[in-house]
C-alpha positions as CSV (number, residue, x, y, z in Angstrom):
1,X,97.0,103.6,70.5
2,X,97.0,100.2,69.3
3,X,99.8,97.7,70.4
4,X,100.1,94.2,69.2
5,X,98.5,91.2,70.9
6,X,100.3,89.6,73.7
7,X,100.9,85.6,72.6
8,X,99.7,83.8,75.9
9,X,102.6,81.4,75.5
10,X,105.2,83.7,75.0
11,X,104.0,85.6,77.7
12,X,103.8,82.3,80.3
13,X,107.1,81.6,79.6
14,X,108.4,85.0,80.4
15,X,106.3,85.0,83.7
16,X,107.9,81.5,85.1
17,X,111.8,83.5,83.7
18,X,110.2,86.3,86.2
19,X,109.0,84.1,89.1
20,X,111.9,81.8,88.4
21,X,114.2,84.9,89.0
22,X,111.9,86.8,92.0
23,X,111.8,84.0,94.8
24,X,111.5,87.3,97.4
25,X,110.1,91.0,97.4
26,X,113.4,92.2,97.1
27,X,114.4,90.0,93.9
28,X,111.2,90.9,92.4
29,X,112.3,94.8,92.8
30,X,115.7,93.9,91.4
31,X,114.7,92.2,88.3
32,X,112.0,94.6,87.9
33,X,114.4,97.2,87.7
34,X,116.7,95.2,85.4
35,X,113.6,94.7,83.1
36,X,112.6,98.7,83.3
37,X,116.5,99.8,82.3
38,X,116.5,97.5,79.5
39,X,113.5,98.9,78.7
40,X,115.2,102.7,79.0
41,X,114.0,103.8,82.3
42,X,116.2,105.6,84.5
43,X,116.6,105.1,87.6
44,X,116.0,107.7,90.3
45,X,117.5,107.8,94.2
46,X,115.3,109.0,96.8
47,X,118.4,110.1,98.5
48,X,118.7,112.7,96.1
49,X,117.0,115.4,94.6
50,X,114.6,114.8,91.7
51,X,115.1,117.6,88.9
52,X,112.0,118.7,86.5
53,X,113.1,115.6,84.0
54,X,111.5,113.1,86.7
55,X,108.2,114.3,85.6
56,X,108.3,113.7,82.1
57,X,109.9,110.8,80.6
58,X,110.3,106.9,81.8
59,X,111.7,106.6,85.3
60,X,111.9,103.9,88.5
61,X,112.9,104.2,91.9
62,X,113.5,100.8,94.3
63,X,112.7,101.3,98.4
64,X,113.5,97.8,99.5
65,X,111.6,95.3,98.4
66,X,108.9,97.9,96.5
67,X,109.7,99.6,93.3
68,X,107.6,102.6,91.5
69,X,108.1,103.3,87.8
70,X,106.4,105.9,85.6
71,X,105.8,107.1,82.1
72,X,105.3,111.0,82.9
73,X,102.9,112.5,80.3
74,X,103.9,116.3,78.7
75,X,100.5,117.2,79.3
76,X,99.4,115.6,82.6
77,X,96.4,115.8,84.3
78,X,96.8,113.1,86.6
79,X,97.8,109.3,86.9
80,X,96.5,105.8,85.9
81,X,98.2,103.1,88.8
82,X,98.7,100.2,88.6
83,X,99.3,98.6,92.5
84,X,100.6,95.2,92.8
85,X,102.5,93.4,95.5
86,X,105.9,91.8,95.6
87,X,105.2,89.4,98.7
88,X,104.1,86.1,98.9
89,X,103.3,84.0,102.4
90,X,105.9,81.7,103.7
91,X,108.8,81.0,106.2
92,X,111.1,83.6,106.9
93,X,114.3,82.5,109.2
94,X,114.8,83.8,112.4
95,X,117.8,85.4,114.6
96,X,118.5,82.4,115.6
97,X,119.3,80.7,111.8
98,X,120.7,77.4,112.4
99,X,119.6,74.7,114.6
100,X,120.4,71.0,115.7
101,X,118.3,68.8,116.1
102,X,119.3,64.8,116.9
103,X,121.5,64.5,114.0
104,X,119.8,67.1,111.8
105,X,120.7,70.4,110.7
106,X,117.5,72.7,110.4
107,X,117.0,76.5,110.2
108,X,114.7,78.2,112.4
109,X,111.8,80.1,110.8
110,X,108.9,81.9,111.7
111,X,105.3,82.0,109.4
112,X,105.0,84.7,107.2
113,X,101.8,85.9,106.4
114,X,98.9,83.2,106.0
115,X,100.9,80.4,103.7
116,X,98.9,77.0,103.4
117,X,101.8,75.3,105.9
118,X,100.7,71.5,104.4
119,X,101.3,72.4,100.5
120,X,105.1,73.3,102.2
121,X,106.1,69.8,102.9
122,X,107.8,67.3,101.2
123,X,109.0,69.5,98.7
124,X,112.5,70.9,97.6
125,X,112.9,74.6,99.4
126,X,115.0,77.5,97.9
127,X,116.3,80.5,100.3
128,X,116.9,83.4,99.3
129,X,116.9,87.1,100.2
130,X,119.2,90.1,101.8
131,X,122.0,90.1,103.6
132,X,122.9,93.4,105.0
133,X,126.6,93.4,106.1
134,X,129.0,95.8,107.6
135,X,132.5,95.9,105.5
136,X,135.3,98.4,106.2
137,X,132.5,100.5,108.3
138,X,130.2,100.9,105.6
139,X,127.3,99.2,105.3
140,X,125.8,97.1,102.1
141,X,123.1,95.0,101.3
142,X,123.8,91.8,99.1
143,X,121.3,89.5,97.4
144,X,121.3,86.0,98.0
145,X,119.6,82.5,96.2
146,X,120.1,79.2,96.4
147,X,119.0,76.2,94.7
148,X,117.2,73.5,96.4
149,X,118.6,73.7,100.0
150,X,116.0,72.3,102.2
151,X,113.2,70.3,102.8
152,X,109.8,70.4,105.9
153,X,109.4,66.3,106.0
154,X,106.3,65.2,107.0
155,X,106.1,62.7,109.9
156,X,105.7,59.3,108.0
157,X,101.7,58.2,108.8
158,X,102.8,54.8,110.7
159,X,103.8,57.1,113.6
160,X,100.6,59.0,113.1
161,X,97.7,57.0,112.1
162,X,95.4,59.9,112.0
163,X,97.0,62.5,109.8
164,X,94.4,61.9,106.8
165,X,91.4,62.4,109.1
166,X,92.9,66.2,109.9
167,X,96.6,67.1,110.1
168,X,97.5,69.7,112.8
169,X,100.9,71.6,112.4
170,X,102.4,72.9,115.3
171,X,104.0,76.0,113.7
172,X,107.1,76.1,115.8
173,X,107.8,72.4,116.7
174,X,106.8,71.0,112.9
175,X,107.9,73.7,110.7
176,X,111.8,73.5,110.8
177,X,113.4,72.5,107.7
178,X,116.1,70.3,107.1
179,X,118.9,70.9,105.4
180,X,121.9,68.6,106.5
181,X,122.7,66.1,108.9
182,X,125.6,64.1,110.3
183,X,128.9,66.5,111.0
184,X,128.2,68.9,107.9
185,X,128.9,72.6,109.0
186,X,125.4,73.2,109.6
187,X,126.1,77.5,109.5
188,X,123.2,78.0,107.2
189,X,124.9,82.2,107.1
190,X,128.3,81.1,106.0
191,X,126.4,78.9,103.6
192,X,125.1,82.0,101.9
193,X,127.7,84.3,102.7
194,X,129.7,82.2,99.4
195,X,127.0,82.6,97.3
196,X,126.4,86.2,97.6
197,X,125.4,88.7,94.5
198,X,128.9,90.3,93.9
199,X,131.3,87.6,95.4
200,X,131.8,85.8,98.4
201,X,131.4,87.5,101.9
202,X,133.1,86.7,105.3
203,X,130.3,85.4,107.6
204,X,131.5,87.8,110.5
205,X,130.7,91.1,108.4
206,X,126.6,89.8,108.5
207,X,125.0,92.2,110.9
208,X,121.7,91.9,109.7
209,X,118.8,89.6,107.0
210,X,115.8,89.0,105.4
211,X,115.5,85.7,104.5
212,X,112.5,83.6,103.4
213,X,112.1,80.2,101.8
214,X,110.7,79.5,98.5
215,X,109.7,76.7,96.1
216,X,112.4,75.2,94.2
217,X,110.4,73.6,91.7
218,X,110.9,74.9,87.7
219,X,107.3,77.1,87.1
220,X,105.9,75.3,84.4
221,X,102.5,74.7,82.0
222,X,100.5,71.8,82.1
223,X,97.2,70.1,81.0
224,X,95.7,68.4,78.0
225,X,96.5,71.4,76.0
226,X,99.6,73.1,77.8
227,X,97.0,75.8,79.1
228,X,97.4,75.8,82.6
229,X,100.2,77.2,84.6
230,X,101.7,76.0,88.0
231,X,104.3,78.1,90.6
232,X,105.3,79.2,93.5
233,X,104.3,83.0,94.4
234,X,101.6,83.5,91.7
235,X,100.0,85.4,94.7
236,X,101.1,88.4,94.0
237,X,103.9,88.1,91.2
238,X,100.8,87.4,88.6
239,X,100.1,91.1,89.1
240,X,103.8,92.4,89.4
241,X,104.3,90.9,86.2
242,X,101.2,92.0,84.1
243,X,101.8,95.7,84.9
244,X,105.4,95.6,84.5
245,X,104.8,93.8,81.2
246,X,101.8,96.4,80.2
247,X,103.9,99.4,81.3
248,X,106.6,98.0,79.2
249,X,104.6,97.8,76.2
250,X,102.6,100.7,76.4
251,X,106.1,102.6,76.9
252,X,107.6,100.8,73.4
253,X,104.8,102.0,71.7
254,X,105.7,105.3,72.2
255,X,102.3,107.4,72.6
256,X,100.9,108.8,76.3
257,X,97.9,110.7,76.7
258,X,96.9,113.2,79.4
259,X,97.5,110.6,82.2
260,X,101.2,109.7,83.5
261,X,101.2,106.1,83.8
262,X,102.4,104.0,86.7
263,X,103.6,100.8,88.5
264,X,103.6,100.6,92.1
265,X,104.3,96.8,93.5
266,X,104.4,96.9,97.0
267,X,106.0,94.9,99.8
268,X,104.4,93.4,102.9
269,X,100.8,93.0,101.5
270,X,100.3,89.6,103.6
271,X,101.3,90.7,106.8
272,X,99.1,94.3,106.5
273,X,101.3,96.5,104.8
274,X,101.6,99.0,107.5
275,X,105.7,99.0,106.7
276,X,108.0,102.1,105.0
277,X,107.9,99.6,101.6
278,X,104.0,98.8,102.3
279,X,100.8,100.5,100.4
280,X,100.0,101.4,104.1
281,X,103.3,103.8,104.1
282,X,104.3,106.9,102.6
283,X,106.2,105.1,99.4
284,X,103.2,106.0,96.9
285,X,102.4,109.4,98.2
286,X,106.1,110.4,98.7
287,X,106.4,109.6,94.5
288,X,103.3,111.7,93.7
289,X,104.3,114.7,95.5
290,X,107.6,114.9,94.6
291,X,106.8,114.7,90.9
292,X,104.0,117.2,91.8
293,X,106.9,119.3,92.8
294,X,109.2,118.7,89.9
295,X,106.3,120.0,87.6
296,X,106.2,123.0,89.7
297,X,102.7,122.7,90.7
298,X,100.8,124.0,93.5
299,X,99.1,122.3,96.4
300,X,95.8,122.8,95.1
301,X,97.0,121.4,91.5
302,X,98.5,118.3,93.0
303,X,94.8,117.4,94.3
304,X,92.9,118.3,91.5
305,X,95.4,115.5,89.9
306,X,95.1,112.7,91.9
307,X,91.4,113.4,92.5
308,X,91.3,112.9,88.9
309,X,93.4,109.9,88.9
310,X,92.6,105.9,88.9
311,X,94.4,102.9,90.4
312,X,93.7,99.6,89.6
313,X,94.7,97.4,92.2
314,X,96.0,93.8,91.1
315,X,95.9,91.1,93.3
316,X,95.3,87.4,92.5
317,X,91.7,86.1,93.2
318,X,89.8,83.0,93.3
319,X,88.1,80.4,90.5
320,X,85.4,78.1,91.7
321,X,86.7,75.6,92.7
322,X,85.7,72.0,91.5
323,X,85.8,70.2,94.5
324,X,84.8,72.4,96.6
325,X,81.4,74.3,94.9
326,X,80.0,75.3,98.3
327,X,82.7,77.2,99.0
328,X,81.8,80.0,96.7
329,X,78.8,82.5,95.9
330,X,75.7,80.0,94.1
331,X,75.2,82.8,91.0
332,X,78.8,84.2,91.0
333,X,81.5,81.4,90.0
334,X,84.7,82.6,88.1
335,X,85.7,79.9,85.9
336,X,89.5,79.9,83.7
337,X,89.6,81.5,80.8
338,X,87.3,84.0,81.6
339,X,89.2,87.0,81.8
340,X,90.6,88.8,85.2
341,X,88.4,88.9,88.1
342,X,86.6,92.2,88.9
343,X,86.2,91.9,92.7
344,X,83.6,92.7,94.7
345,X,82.5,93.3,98.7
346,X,80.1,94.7,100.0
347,X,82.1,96.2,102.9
348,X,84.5,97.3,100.9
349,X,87.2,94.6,101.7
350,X,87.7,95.6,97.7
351,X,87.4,99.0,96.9
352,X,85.5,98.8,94.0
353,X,82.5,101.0,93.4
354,X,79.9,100.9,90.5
355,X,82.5,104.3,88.7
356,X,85.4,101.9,89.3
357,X,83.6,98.8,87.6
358,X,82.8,101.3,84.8
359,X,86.0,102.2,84.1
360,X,87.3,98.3,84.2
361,X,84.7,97.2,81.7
362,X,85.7,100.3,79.1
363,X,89.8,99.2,79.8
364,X,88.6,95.5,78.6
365,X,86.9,96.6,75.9
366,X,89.7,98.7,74.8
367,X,92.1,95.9,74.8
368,X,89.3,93.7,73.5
369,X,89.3,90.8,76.7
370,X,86.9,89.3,78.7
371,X,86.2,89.6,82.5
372,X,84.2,88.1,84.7
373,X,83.2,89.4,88.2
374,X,83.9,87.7,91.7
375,X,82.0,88.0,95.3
376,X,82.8,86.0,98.0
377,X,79.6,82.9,99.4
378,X,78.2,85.2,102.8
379,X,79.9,82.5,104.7
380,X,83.2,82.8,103.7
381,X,84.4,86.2,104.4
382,X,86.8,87.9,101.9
383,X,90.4,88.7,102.6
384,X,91.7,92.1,101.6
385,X,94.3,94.1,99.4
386,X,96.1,96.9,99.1
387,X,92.9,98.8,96.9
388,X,91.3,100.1,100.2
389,X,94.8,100.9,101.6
390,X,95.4,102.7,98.8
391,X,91.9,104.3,98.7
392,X,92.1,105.4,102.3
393,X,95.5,107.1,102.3
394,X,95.5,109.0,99.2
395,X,91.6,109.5,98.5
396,X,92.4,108.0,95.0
397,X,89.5,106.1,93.6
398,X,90.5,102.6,93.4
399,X,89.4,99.7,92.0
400,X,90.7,96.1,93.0
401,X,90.9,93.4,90.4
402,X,93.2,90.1,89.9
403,X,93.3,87.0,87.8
404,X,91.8,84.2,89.4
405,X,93.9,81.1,91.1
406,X,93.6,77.8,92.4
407,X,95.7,76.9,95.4
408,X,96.1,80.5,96.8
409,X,98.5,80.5,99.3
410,X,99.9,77.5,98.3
411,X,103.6,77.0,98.2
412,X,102.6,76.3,94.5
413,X,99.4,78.0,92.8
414,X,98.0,77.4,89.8
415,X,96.2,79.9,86.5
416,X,95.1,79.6,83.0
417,X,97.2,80.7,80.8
418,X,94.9,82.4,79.2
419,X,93.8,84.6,81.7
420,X,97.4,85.8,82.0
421,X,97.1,87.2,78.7
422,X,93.9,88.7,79.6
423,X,95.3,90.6,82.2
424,X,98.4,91.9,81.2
425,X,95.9,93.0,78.1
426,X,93.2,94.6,80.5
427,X,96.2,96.7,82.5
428,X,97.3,97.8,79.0
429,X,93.4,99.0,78.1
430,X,93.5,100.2,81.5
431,X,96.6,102.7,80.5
432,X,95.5,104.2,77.5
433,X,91.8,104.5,77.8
């Protein structure tokens, strides 16, 4: 199979549309979804039951804020995965949504994962997320985004003279943001119960959310040559949007091997994903054994499958960076523009193996990009992803990969735009090796 190479700028541009449009896990599953029916994939209900077409063919299903789509292969033998995540770390409000304080309006939030909490102030704030609400005794979940709403203001350095020589956030008395003063309305739920997806909702149906903050700023390129890219939730939407875009491709081309293909992104990778929509629940094994089952296949066939199968986990990773060189390994220093990351621990905090870094290197030379490898300095310990999650629960080997960032966990995070290209080209490789 040979599919046309990916134009790095046309492809930046549609990843800030994606980010643009995917401020929270569950956005991200919606446009995902909008982008796979375009595309002709049908969507499937897990309330329902799955007839022998859902193993053959292009189909989706959505559980919150995860989605799982698939190209199921006539002859399949087993799977090639691609996992991603659909969360980022940030502020998510609390029960208690609006607050006054002195004059100010703020909404209460609690940390989400392991965000950088400085690169979050002084900067324009969307919110955005689910409103579940309770109308006519039924209930229904709604979507919800704002423009720039609110704003973390840092206290000015007259009143604290020492803030350069190390700034210390006290993560429920600094945190708030601010989002009116004076004798506005301050109700930050009626606020968003107008600007529901689907029309306007009365405040009093809202029984339940999930709501997080995200950066308002416009995604955009930048450098001497346009060939860096800035935005908020790079970590993990980098990866959603490479193996949506791959799977995309791969599908308009028309040809699939022996292996079905697939895109799991998952929700709740920053706070462990030990969650129904997380890669530490049943979301990617309940998919596998109900296709199993649609192809009519016995217990002993469906493990011969995915003991046969290969998921390549996606997660962004780290370049060296340039102020901060003893930060990383001395010999091992991933630099942009040098492919995606293949990455590397010793403990298995990534759950490649020497098999798994095989089968990496033949995808890239497939799709003819470059990679480069990444281990953490022995004095930095790694964080982890959802490869040995994955690896663990379902026995699959699993290899974890990512293109590398700047700024990780930042509120905005930064890539070459080059190495976009490279990844989105290495998943495709990655597909129809």
């Amino acid at each position: 199979m040979t599919l046309q190479a990916l134009d790095p700028q046309t492809n930046i541009a549609d990843l800030a549309d994606f980010v643009a449009a995917s401020p929270t896990s569950f956005h991200a599953a919606a446009q995902s979804a909008r982008r796979l029916t375009a595309a002709g994939f049908i969507e499937l209900q897990e309330s329902q039951l799955w007839g022998d077409e859902a193993a053959t063919g292009k189909h989706f299903v959505v559980r919150d804020g995860a989605i799982i789509a698939w190209i199921g292969s006539p002859t399949h033998q087993s799977y090639r995965v691609l996992g991603a995540h659909t969360d980022s770390p940030g502020f998510k409000v609390k029960p208690a949504s609006s607050v006054r304080t002195l004059a100010w309006n703020q909404v209460g939030v609690e940390v989400y994962g392991g965000p950088l909490l400085n690169s979050w102030l002084d900067r324009e704030l969307r919110l955005a997320g689910r409103l579940t609400v309770l109308v006519n005794g039924q209930l229904e979940t709604r979507l919800v985004a704002t423009d720039a709403i609110a704003r973390i203001p840092q206290l000015a350095i007259h009143l604290d003279r020492e803030a350069n020589a190390g700034l210390k956030l006290d993560k429920q008395g600094n945190l708030y943001p601010v989002w009116g003063f004076g004798d506005s309305r301050g109700d930050v739920l009626a606020y968003l119960a107008e600007r529901a997806e689907g029309g306007a909702l009365d405040p009093a149906a809202i029984v339940g959310y999930d709501l997080l903050f995200a950066d308002a700023q416009t995604p955009r390129t930048f450098g001497e040559n346009g060939e860096l890219f800035a935005s908020g939730r790079l970590d993990n939407l980098s990866s959603v949007h490479a193996g949506l875009t791959a799977l995309q491709r791969v599908a308009e081309a028309g040809t699939v091997g022996n292996h079905s293909l697939m895109f799991a992104a998952f929700d709740h990778e920053e706070i462990g994903s030990e969650t129904r929509s997380g890669a530490a629940g049943p979301f990617l094994e309940d998919v596998l054994v109900r296709l199993s089952e649609a192809r009519g296949e016995s217990p002993a066939v469906y493990r011969r499958s995915v003991a046969e199968s290969v998921c390549l986990s996606a997660d962004a990773g780290h370049l060296a960076h340039p102020n901060y060189v003893g930060h990383h390994d001395t010999s091992v220093r991933p630099v942009p523009g040098g492919g995606p990351l293949l990455k590397i621990n010793a403990n298995q905090r990534y759950a490649t193996d020497s098999v798994g870094a095989g089968i990496f290197a033949q995808a890239c030379a497939k799709a003819g990009v470059p990679y480069q490898q990444f281990v953490s300095n022995n004095n930095v310990p790694c964080g982890s992803t959802i490869g040995p999650i994955t690896a663990t629960r379902l026995g699959m080997r699993t290899v974890d990969v990512g293109v590398g960032l700047l700024s990780m966990h930042s509120a905005r995070e930064m890539v070459s735009v080059a190495d976009m290209a490279h990844l989105t080209g290495a998943i495709e490789g990655f597909f129809t090796i």
